[in-house]
N, C-alpha and C positions, 0 to 999 in steps of 0.2 A: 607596262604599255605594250600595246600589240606590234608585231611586226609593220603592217600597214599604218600604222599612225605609227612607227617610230619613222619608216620610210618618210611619209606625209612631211612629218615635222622638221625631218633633213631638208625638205626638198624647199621645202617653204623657206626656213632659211638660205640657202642657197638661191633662189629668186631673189631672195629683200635684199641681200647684199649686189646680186649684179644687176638688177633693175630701179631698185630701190619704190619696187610697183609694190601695194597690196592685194592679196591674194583675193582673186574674185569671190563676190558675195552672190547665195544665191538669196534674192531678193523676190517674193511674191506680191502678187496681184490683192491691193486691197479686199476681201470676202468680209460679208455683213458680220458683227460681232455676235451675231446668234449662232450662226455656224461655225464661225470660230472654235466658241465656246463649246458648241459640240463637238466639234472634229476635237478639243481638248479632251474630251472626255471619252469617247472613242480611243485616244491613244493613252488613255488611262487603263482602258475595257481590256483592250488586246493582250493587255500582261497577264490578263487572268482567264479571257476567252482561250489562249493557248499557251499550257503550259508545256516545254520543252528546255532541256538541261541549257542548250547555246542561247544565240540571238533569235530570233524570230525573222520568219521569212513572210511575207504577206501580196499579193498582188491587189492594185488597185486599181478596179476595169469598169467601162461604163459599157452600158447596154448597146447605146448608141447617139449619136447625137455628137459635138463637137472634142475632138480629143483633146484640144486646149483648155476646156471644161474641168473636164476628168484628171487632165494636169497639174492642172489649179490645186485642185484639192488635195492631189500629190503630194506637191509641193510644199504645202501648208499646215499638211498632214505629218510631214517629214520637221519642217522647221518649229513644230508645235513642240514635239515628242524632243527636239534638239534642244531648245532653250526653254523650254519650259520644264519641262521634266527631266532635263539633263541625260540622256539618253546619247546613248553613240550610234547616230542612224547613215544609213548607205542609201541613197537616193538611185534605184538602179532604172535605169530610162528605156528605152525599147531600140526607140532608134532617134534620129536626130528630128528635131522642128524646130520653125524660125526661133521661140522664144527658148528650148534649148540650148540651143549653136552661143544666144546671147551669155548663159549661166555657165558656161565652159572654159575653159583657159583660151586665150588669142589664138594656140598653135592649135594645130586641126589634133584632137585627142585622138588616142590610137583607142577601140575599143576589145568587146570580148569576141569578135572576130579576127583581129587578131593574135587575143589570146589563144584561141584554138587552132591558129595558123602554126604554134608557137613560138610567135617574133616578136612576144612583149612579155613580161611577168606581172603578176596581178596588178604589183603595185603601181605598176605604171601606166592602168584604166583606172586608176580610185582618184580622183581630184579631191582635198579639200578646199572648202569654198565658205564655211563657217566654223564658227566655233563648237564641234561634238559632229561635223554635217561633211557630208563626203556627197560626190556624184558621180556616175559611173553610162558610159554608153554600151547599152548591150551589142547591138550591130551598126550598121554605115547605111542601110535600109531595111525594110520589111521585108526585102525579099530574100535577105543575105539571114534572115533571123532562124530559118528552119534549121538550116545547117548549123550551126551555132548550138543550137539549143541539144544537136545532137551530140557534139563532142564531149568525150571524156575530161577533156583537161576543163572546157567549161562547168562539168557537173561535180566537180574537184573543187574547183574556183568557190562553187555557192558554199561547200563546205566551211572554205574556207573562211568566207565573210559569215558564215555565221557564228562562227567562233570570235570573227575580232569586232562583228556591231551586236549593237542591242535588238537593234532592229533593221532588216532591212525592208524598204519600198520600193516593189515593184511596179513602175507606172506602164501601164499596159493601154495599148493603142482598142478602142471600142471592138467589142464582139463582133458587134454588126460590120464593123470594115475588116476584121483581122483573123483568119483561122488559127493561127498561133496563140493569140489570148486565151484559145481554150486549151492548148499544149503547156503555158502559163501557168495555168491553173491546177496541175497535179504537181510542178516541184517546190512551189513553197507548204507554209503552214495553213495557211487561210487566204480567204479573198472577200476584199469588202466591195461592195457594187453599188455603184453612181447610176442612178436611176433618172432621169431629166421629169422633175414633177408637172403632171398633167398635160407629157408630151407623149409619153410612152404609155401604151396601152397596157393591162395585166395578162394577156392573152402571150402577149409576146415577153413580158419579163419569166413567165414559165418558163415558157418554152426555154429560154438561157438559162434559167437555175436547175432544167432537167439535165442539159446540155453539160455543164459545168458538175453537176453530180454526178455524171456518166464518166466524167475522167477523172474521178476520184480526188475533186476540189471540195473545199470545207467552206461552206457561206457562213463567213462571220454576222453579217451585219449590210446592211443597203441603208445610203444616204440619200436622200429623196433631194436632188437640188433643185431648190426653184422653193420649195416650201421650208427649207433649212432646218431641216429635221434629222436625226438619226434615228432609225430603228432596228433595234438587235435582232437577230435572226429568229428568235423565237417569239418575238410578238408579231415577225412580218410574215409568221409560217399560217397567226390565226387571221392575218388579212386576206391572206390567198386562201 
């Protein structure tokens, strides 16, 4: 057992005894059983789309369009890969929103800004929240996220989680509202992209997969939501 999940497991005990609470669930938004089913298979894909020795690091970004969308799928994407495939995944979130605040422990969690302050240690931004499923806040807002992402002790930290999950999920606030999304997109393995079907034109989803190749991000795959579809990157190369 890893460091982080022996931590995790102390801590958890340690709760059940002085609260006698159980440790929060993260719980998703019903999605149609189509997309389900494909987002299962997708995190089926991924083990084979990128082979690397550790866990796997991935960001999950949408074009544009609502970031509770692109959460969702997150979300779902993580708990797929946790209980279905058994998988040790790290849900790593960007920064805070109403429906994350709700998936987090009562007490205000400290995140990787202040890891990089250094007035916390890793293990104490990793919540678990299910069985195989951790959660993690990158910054305290979008604006605090530049600096973050610049720190050594944070780009130590990703090492580190890639060593103790299988997977880690980076849910990343939309392109179109965030210039960090594409800062995003060079330190994991891959990046899969929430496209909003027959909202978003192909003129503009270029333009972000030029975007995203120019800082040396790796386009696994684009989920078309609205049509509940997944398409692997090399059949959506013959659509463009």
């Amino acid at each position: 057992m890893t460091k982080i999940y022996e931590a995790l497991e102390n801590a958890s005990r340690e709760r059940a005894v002085a609260t006698g609470a159980p440790t929060p669930s993260l719980t998703t938004s019903a999605l149609p059983k189509s997309l389900t089913e494909k987002l299962l298979s997708l995190a089926k894909r991924l083990e084979t789309l990128v082979r690397v020795p550790d866990g796997r690091i991935i960001e999950v970004v949408s074009v544009a369009g609502s970031r509770q969308e692109s959460s969702r799928i997150s979300q779902e994407l993580a708990g797929l890969a946790a209980r279905r495939l058994q998988r040790r995944v790290l849900l790593l979130a960007i920064s805070p929103t109403p429906d994350k605040r709700k998936r987090l422990p009562q007490v205000p969690p400290k995140t990787w800004e202040d890891l990089a302050r250094g007035m916390c240690s890793l293990e104490e931004v990793v919540h678990e929240v299910d069985e195989n499923l951790c959660v993690s806040m990158m910054a305290s807002s979008d604006a605090a996220l530049s600096g973050v992402l610049a720190s050594e002790q944070v780009k130590s930290a990703l090492d580190s989680v890639r060593r103790d999950f299988d997977l880690v999920l980076i849910d990343s606030p939309p392109l179109a509202e965030s210039s960090d999304a594409l800062l995003l997109s060079s330190l994991g393995d891959g990046i899969v992209l929430v496209v909003q079907a027959r909202k978003t034109r192909w003129p503009v989803i270029r333009y972000w997969l030029d975007q995203i190749s120019s800082q040396g991000g790796n386009i696994l795959g684009v989920i078309l939501n609205g049509q509940r579809r997944y398409i692997p990157d090399f059949i959506y190369r013959k659509l463009l």
